[in-house]
N, C-alpha and C positions, 0 to 999 in steps of 0.2 A: 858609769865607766870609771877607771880608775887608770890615772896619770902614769906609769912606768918607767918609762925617762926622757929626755929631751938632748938631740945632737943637733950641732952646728956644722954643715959641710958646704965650704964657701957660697953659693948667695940660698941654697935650700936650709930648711929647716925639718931635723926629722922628730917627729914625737911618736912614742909609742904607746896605745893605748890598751887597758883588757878590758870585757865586758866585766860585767859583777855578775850575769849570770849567761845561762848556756841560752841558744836562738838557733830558729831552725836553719836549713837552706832558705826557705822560702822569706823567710823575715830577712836574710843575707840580700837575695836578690831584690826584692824589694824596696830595699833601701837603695840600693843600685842605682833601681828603675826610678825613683826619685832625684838623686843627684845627676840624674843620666841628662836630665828633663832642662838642668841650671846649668849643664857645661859645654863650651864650646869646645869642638872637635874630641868629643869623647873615646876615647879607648877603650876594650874590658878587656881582662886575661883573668886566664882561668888553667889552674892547673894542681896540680897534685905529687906527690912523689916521683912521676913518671917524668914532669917536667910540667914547664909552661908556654901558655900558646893564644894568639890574639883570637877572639870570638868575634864573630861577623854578626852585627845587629843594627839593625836599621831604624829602632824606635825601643822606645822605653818598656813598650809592653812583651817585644820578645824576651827582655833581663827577665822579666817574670817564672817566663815559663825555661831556663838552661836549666841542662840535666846535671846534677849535683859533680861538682867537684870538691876536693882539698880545700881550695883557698878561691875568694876572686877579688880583682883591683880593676879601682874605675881611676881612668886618670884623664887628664884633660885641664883646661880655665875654667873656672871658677864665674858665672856671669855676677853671684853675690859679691864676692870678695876682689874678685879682678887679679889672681894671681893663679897662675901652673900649680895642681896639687894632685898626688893621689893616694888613693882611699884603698886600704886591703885589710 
């Protein structure tokens, strides 16, 4: 991955990153379905041109299987690092 830029907005921090290369849906959610597993009170949204909207999922393994959207953001604490973050 490759660094993009980095903003400060009072107590968050934002960084943006790009892949180096292209990954499917399924590597998307999967990664998901991994950090789904280490955070408390997790979120997912998903959405696309049309807009965006919270996904109801009860465990790591339905992140697996969601039907392909635009974009998706896991957000929530952190149990590694102990800090509010999320992930799109």
């Amino acid at each position: 991955m490759k660094l993009m830029g980095v903003e400060k907005d009072g107590n968050w921090l934002y960084s943006e990153w790009k892949l180096t290369y292209r990954v499917g849906w399924g590597h998307i959610c999967s990664a998901a379905s991994l950090i789904y597993q280490y955070t408390t009170d997790p979120e997912i949204l998903a959405g696309d041109a049309n807009g965006e909207r919270e996904v109801a999922v009860d465990d790591a393994e339905q992140i697996r299987s969601l039907d392909e959207y635009g974009y998706l953001v896991i957000r929530g604490t952190s149990e590694m690092i102990g800090v509010p973050l999320s992930i799109g």
